[in-house]
Backbone and ligand atoms as CSV (ligand in chain L), in Angstrom:
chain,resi,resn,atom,element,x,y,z
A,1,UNK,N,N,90.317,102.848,133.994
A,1,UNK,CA,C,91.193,103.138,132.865
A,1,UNK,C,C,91.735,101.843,132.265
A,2,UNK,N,N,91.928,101.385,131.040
A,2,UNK,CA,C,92.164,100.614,130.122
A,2,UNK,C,C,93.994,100.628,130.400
A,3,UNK,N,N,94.247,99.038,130.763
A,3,UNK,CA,C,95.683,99.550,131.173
A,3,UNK,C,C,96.246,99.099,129.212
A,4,UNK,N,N,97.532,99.844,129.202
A,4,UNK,CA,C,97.962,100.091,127.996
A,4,UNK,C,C,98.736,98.850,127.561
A,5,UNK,N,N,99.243,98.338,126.491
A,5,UNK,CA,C,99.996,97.552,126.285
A,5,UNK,C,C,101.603,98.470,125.727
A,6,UNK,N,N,102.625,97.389,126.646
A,6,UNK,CA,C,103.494,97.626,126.412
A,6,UNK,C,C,104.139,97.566,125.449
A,7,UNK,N,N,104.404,97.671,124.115
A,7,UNK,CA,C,104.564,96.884,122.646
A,7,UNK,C,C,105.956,96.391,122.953
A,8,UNK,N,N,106.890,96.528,123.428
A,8,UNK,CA,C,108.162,95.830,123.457
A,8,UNK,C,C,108.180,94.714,124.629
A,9,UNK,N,N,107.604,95.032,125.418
A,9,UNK,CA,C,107.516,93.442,126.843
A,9,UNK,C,C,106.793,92.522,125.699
A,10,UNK,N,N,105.363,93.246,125.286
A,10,UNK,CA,C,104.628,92.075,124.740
A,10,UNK,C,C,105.288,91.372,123.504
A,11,UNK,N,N,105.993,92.123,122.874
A,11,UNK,CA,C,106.358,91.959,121.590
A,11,UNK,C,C,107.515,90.648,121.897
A,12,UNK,N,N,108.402,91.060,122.712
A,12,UNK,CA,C,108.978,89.904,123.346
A,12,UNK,C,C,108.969,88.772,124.277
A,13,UNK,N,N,107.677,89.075,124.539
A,13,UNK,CA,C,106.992,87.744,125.456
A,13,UNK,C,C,106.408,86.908,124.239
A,14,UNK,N,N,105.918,87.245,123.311
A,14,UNK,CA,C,105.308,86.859,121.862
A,14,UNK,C,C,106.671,86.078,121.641
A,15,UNK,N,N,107.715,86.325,121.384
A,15,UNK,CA,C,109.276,85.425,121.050
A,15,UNK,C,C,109.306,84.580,122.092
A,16,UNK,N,N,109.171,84.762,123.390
A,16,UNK,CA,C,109.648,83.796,123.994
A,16,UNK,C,C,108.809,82.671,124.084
A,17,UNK,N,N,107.507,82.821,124.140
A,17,UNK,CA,C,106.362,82.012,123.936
A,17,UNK,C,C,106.874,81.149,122.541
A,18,UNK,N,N,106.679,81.600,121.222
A,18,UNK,CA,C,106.881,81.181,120.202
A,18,UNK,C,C,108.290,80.283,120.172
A,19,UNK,N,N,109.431,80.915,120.746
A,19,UNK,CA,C,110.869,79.997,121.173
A,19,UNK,C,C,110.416,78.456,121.698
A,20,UNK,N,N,109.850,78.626,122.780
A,20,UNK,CA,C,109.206,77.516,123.330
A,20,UNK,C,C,108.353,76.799,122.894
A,21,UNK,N,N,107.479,77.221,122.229
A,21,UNK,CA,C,106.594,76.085,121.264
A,21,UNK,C,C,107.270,75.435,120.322
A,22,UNK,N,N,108.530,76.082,119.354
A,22,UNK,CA,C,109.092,75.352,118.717
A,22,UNK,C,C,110.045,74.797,119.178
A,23,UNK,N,N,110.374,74.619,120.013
A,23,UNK,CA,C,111.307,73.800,120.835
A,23,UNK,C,C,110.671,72.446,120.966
A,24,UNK,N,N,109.564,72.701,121.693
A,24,UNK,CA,C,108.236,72.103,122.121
A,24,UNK,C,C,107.872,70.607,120.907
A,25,UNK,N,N,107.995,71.923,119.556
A,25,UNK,CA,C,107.535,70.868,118.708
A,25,UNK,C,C,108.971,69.746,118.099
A,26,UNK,N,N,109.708,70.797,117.873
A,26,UNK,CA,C,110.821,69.478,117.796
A,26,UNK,C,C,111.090,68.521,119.113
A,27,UNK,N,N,110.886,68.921,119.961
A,27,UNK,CA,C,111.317,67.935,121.125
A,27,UNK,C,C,109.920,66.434,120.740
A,28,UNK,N,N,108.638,67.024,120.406
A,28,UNK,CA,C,107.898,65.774,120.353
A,28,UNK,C,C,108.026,65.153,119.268
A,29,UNK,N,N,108.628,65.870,117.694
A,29,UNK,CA,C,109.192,65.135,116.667
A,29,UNK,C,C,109.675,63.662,117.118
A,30,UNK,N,N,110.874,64.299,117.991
A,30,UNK,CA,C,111.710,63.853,117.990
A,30,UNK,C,C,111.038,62.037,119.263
A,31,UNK,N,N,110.113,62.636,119.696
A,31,UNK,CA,C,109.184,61.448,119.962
A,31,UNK,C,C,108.785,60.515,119.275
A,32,UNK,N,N,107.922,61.125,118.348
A,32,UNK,CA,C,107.257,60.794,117.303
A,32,UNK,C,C,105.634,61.067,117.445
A,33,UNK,N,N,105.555,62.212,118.575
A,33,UNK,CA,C,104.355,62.613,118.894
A,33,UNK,C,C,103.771,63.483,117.925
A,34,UNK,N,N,103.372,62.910,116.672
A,34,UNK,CA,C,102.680,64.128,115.930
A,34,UNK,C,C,101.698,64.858,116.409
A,35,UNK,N,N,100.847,63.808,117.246
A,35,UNK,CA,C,99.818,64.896,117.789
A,35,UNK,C,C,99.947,66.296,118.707
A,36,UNK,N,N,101.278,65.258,119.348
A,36,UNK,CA,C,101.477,66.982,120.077
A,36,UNK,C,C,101.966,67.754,119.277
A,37,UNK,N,N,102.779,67.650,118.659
A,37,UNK,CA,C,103.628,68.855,117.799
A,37,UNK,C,C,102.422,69.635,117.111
A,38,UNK,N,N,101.374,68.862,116.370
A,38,UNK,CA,C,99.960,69.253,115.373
A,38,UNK,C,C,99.450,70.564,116.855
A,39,UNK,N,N,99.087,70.298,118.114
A,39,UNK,CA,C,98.653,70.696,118.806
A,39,UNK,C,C,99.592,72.098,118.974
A,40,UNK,N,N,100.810,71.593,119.071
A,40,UNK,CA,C,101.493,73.500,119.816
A,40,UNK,C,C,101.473,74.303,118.327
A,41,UNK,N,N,101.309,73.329,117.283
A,41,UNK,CA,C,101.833,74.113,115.709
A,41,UNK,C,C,100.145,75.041,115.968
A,42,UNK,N,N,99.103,74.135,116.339
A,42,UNK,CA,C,98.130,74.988,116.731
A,42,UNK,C,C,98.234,76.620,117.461
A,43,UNK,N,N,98.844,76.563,118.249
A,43,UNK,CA,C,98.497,77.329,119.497
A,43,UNK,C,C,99.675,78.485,118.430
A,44,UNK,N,N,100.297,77.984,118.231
A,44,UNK,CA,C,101.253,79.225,117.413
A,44,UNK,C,C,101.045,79.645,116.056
A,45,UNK,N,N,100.152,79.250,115.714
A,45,UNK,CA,C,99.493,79.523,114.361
A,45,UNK,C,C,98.548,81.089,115.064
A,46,UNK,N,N,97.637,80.433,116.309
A,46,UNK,CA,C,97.082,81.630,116.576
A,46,UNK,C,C,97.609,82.539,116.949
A,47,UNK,N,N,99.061,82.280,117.851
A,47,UNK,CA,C,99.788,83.484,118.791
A,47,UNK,C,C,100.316,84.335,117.558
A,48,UNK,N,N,100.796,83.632,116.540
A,48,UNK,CA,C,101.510,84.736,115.711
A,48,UNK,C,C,100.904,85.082,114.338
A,49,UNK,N,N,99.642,84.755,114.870
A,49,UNK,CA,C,98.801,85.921,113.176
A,49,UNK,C,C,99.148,87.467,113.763
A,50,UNK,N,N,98.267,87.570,114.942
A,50,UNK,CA,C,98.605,89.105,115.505
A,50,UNK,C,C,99.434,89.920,115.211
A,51,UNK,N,N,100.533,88.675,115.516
A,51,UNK,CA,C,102.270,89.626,115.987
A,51,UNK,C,C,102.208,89.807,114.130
A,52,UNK,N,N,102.150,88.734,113.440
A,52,UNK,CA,C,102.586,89.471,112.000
A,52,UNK,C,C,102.189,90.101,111.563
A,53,UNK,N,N,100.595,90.499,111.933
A,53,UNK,CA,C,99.747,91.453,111.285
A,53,UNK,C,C,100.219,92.454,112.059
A,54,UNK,N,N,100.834,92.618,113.240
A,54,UNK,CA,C,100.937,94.073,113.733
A,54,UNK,C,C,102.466,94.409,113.203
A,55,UNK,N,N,103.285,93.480,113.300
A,55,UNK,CA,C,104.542,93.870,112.429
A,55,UNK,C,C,104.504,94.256,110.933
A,56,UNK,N,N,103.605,93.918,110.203
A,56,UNK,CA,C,103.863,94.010,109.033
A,56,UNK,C,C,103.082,95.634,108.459
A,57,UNK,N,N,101.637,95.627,109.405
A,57,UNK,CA,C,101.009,96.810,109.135
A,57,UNK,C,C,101.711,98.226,110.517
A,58,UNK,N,N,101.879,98.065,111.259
A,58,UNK,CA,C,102.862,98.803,112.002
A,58,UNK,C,C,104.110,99.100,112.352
A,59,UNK,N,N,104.464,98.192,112.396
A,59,UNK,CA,C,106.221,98.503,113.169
A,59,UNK,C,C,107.228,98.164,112.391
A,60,UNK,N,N,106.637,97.301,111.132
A,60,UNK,CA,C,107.626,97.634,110.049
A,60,UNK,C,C,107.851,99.110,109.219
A,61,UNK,N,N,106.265,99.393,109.026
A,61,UNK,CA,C,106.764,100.575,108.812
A,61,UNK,C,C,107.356,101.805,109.356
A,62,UNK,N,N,107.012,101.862,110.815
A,62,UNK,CA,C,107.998,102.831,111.794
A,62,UNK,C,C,109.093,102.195,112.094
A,63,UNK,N,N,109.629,100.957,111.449
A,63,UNK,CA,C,111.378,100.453,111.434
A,63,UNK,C,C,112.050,101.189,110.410
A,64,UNK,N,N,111.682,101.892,109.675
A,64,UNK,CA,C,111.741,101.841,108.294
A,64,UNK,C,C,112.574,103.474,108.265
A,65,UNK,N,N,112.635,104.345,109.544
A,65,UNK,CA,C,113.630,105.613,109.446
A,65,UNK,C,C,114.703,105.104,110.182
A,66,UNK,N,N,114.858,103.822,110.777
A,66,UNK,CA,C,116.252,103.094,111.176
A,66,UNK,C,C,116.706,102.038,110.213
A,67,UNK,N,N,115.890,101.718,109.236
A,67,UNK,CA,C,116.787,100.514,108.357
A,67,UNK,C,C,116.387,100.466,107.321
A,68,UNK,N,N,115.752,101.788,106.798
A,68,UNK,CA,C,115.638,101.927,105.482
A,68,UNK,C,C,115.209,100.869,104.530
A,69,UNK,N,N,115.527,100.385,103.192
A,69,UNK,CA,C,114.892,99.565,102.290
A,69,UNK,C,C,115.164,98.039,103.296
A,70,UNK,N,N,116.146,98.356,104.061
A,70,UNK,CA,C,116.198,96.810,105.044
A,70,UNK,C,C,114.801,96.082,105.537
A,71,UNK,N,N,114.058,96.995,105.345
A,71,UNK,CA,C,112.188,96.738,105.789
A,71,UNK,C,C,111.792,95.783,104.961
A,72,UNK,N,N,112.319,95.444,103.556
A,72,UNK,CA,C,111.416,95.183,102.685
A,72,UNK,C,C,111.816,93.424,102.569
A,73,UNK,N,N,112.898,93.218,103.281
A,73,UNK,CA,C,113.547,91.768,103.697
A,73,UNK,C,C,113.080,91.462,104.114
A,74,UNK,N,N,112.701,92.056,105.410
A,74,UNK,CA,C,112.038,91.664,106.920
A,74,UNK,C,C,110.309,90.870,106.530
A,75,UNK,N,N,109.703,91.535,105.206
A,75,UNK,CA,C,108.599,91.288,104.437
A,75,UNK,C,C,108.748,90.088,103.875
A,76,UNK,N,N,110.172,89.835,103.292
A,76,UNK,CA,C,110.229,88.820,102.401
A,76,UNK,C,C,110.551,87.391,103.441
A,77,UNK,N,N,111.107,88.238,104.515
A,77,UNK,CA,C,111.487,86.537,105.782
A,77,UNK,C,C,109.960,86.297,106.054
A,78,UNK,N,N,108.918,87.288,106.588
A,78,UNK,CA,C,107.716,86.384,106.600
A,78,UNK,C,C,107.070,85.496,105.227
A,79,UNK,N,N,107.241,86.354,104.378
A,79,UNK,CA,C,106.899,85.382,103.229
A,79,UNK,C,C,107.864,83.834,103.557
A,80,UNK,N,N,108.569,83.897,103.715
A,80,UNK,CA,C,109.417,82.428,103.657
A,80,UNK,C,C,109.083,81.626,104.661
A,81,UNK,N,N,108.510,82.482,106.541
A,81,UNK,CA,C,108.341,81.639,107.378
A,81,UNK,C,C,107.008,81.279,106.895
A,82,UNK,N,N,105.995,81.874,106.489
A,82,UNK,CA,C,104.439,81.718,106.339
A,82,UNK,C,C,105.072,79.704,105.174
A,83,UNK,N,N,105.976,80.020,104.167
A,83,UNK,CA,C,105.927,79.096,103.366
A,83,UNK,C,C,106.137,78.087,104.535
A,84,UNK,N,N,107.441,78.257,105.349
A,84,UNK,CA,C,107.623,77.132,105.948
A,84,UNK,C,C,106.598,76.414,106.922
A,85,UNK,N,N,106.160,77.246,107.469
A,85,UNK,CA,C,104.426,77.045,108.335
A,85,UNK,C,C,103.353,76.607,107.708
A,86,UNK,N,N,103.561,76.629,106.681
A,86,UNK,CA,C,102.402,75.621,105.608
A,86,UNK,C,C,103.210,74.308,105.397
A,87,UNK,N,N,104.460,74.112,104.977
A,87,UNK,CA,C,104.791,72.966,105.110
A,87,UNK,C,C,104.881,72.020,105.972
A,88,UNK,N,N,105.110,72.875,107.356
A,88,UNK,CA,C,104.625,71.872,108.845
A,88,UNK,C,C,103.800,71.645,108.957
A,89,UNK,N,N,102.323,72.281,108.905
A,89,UNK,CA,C,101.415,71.952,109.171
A,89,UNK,C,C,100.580,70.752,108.299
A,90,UNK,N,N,101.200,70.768,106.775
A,90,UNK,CA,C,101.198,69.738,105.992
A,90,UNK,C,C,101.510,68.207,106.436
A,91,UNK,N,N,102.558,68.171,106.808
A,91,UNK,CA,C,103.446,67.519,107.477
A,91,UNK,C,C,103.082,66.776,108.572
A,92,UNK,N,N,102.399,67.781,109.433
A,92,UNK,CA,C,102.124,66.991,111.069
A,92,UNK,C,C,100.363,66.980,110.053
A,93,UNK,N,N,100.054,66.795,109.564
A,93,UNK,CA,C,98.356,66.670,109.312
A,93,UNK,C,C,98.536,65.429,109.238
A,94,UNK,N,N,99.612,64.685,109.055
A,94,UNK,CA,C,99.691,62.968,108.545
A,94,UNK,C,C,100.079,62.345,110.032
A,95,UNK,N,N,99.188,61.208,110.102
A,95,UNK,CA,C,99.136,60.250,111.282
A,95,UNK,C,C,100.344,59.789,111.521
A,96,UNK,N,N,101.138,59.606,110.578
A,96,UNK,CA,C,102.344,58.656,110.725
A,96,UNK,C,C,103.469,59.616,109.603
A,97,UNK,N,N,104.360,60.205,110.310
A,97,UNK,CA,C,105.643,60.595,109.445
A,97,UNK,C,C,106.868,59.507,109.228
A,98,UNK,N,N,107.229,59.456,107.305
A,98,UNK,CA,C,108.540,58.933,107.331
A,98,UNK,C,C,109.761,59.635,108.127
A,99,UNK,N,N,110.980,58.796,108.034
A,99,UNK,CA,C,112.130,59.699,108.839
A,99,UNK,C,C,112.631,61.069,108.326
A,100,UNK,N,N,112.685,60.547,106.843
A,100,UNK,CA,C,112.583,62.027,106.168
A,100,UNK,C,C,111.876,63.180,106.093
A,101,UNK,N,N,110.403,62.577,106.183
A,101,UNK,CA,C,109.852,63.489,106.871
A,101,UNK,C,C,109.133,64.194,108.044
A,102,UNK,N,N,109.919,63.563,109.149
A,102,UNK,CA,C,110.161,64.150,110.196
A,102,UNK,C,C,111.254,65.218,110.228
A,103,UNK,N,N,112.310,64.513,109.586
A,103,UNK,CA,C,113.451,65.241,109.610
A,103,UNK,C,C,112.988,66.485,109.196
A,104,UNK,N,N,112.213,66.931,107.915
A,104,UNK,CA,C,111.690,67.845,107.150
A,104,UNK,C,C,111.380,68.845,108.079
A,105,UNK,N,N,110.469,68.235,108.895
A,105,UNK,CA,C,109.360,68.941,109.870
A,105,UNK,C,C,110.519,69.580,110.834
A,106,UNK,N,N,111.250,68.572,111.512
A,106,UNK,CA,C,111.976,69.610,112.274
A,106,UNK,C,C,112.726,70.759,111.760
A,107,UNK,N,N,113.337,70.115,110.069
A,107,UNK,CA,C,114.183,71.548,110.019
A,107,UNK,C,C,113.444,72.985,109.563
A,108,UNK,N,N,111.811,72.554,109.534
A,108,UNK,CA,C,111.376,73.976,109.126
A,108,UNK,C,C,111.165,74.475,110.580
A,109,UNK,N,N,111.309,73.854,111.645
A,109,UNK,CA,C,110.732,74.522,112.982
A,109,UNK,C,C,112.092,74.981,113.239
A,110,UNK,N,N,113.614,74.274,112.771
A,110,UNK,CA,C,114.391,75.269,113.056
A,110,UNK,C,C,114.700,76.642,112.230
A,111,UNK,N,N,113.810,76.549,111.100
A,111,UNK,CA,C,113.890,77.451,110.405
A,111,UNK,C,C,113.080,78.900,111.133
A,112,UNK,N,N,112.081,78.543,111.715
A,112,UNK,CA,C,111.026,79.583,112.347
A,112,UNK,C,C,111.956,80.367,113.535
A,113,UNK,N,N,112.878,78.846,114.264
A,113,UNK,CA,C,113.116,79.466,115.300
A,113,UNK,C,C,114.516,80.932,115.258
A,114,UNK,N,N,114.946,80.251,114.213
A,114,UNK,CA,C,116.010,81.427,113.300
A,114,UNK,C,C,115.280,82.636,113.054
A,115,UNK,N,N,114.357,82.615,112.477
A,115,UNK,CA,C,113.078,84.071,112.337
A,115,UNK,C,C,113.033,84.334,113.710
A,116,UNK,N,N,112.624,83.883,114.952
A,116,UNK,CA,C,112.293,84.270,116.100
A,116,UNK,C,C,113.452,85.053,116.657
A,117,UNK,N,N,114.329,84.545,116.542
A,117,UNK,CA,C,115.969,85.070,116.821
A,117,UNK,C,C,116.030,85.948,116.390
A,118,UNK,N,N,116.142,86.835,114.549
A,118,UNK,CA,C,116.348,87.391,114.062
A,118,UNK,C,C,115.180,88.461,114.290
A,119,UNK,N,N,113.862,88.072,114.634
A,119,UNK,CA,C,113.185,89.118,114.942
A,119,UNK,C,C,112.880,90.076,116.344
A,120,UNK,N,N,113.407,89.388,117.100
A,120,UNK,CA,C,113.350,89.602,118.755
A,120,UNK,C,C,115.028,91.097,118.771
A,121,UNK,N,N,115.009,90.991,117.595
A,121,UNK,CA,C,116.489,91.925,117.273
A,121,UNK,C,C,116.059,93.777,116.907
A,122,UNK,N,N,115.005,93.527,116.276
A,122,UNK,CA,C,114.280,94.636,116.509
A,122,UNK,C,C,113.510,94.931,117.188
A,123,UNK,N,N,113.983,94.421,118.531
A,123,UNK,CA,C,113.532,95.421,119.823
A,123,UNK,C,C,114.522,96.233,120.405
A,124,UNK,N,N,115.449,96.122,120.411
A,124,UNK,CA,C,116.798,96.869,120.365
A,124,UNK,C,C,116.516,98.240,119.372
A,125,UNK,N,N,116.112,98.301,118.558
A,125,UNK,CA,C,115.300,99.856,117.812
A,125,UNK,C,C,114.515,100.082,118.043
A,126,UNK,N,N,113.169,98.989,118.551
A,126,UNK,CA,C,112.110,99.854,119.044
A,126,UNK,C,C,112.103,100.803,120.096
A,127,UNK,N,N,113.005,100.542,121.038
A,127,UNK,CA,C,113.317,101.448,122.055
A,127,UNK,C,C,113.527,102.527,122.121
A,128,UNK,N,N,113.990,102.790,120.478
A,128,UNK,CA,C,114.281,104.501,120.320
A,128,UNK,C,C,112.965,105.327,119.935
A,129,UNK,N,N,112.012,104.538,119.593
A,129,UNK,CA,C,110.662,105.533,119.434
A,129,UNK,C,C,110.609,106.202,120.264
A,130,UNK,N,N,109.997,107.429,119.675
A,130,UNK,CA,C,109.169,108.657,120.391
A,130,UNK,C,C,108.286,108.185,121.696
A,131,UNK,N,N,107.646,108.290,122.263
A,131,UNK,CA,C,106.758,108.257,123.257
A,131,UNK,C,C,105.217,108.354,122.416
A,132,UNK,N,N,104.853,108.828,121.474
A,132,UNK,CA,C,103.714,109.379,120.460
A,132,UNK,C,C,104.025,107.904,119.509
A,133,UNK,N,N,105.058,108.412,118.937
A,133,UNK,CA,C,104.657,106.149,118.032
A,133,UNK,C,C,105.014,105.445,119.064
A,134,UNK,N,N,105.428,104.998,120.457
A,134,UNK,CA,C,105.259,104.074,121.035
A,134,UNK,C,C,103.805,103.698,121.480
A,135,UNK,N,N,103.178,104.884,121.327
A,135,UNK,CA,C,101.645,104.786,122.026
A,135,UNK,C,C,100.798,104.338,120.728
A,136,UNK,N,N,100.974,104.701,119.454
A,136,UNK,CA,C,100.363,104.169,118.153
A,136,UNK,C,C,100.869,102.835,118.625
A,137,UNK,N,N,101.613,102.274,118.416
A,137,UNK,CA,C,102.112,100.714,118.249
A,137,UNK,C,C,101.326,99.957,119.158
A,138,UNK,N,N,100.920,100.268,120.584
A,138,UNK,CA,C,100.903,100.156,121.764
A,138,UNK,C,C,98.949,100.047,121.033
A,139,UNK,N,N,98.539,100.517,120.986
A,139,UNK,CA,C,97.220,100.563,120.120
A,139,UNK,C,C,97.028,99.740,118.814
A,140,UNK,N,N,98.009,99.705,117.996
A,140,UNK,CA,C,97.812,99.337,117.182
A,140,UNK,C,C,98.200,97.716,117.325
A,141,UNK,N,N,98.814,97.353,117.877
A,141,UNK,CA,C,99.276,95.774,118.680
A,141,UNK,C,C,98.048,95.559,119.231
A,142,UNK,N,N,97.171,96.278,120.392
A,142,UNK,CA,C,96.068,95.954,121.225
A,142,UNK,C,C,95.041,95.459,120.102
A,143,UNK,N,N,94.940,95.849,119.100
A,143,UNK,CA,C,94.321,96.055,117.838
A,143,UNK,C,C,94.089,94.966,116.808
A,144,UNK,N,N,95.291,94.526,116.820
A,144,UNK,CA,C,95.381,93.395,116.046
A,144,UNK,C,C,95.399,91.900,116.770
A,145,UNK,N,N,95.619,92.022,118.302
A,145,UNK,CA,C,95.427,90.738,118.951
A,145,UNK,C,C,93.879,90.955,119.028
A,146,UNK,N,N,93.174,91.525,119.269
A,146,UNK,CA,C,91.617,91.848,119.700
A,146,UNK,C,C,91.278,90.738,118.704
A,147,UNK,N,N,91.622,91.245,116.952
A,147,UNK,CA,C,91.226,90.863,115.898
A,147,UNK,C,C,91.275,89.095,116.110
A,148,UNK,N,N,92.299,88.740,116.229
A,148,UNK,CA,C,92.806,87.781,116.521
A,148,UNK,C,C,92.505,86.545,115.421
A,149,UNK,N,N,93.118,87.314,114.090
A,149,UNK,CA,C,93.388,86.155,112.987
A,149,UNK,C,C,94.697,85.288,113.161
A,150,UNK,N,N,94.197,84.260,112.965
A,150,UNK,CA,C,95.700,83.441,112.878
A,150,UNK,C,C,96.121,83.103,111.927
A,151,UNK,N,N,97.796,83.473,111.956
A,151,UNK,CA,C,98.357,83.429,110.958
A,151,UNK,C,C,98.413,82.876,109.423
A,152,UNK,N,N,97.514,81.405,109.437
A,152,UNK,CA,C,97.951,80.842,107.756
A,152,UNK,C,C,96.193,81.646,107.585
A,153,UNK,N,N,95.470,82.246,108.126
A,153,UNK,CA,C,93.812,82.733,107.976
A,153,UNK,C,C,94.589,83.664,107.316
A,154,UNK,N,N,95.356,84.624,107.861
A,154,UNK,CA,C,95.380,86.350,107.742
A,154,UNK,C,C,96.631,86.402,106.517
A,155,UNK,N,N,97.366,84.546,106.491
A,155,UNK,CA,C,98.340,84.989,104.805
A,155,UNK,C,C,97.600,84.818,103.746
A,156,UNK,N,N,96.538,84.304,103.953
A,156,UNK,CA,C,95.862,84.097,102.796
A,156,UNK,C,C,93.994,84.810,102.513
A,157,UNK,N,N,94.365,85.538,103.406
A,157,UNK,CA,C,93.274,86.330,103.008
A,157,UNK,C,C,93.948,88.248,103.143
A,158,UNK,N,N,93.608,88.307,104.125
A,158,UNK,CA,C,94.067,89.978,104.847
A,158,UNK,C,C,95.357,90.599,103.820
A,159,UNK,N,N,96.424,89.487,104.283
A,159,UNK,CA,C,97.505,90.301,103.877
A,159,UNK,C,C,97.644,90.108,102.459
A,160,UNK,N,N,97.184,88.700,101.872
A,160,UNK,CA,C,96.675,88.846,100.445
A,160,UNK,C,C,96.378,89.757,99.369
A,161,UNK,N,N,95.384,90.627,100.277
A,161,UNK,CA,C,94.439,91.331,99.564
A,161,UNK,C,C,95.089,92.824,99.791
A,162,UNK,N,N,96.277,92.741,100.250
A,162,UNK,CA,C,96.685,94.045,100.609
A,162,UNK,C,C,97.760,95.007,99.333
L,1,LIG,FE,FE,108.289,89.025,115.711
């Protein structure tokens, strides 16, 4: 038997992972290790195409009989982190950052990590699902990591075209 995914452990192991990479990356800013920071901005580019594609095509919309038009924010904060995640990755693509723009770089990673915060908040509602949409989500999460677009792939194509 296919063991199931939990959508709220995973959903919040996905935050804590992501917490830590951007930590990760300001801590090597603050080195002046672009390469590492270029490297974890990697690894979280891939971890969180999934999670946004499964938030945005699933569990936003079953958020949506607890917070009503509040859904349509939650749409507009990824639009803003996706902007800020293009600007880091801009950013660390250069061998050598000025101070300013380092500084830059870190404050969009504290910007993400504010999204991470603010999103790890609707797990506190997911809890009230049914047992029947916990098992959609639970599928539909398995679903979209399988796929496994990463994030600046799936803003500019997938969810693009949607
Ligand atoms: Fe999230």
């Amino acid at each position: 038997m296919a063991t199931t995914l939990d959508p709220i452990a995973e959903f919040r192991e996905d935050h804590r992972k992501v917490r830590d990479g951007i930590l990760a990356i300001s801590e090597a800013l603050t080195k002046k290790d672009i390469a590492k920071a270029r490297e974890i901005l990697g690894v979280l580019n891939e971890l969180t195409g999934p999670h946004f594609r499964y938030e945005e095509e699933n569990l936003y919309p079953a958020l949506r009989k607890y917070l009503g038009e509040y859904v349509d924010q939650l749409y507009k904060e990824h639009d803003n982190v996706i902007e800020t995640a293009k600007v880091c990755v801009s950013l660390l693509a250069k061998d050598s950052l000025t101070d300013k723009e380092s500084q830059d770089a870190t404050n969009a990673a504290m910007q993400m990590l504010i999204h991470v915060s603010n999103c790890d908040g609707l797990a506190i509602l997911s809890e009230r699902f049914t047992a029947k949409e916990m098992d959609a989500l639970s599928t539909s999460f398995a679903t979209s990591r399988k796929a496994g677009v990463p994030l600046l792939d799936w803003a500019d194509t997938i969810r693009k075209n949607k």
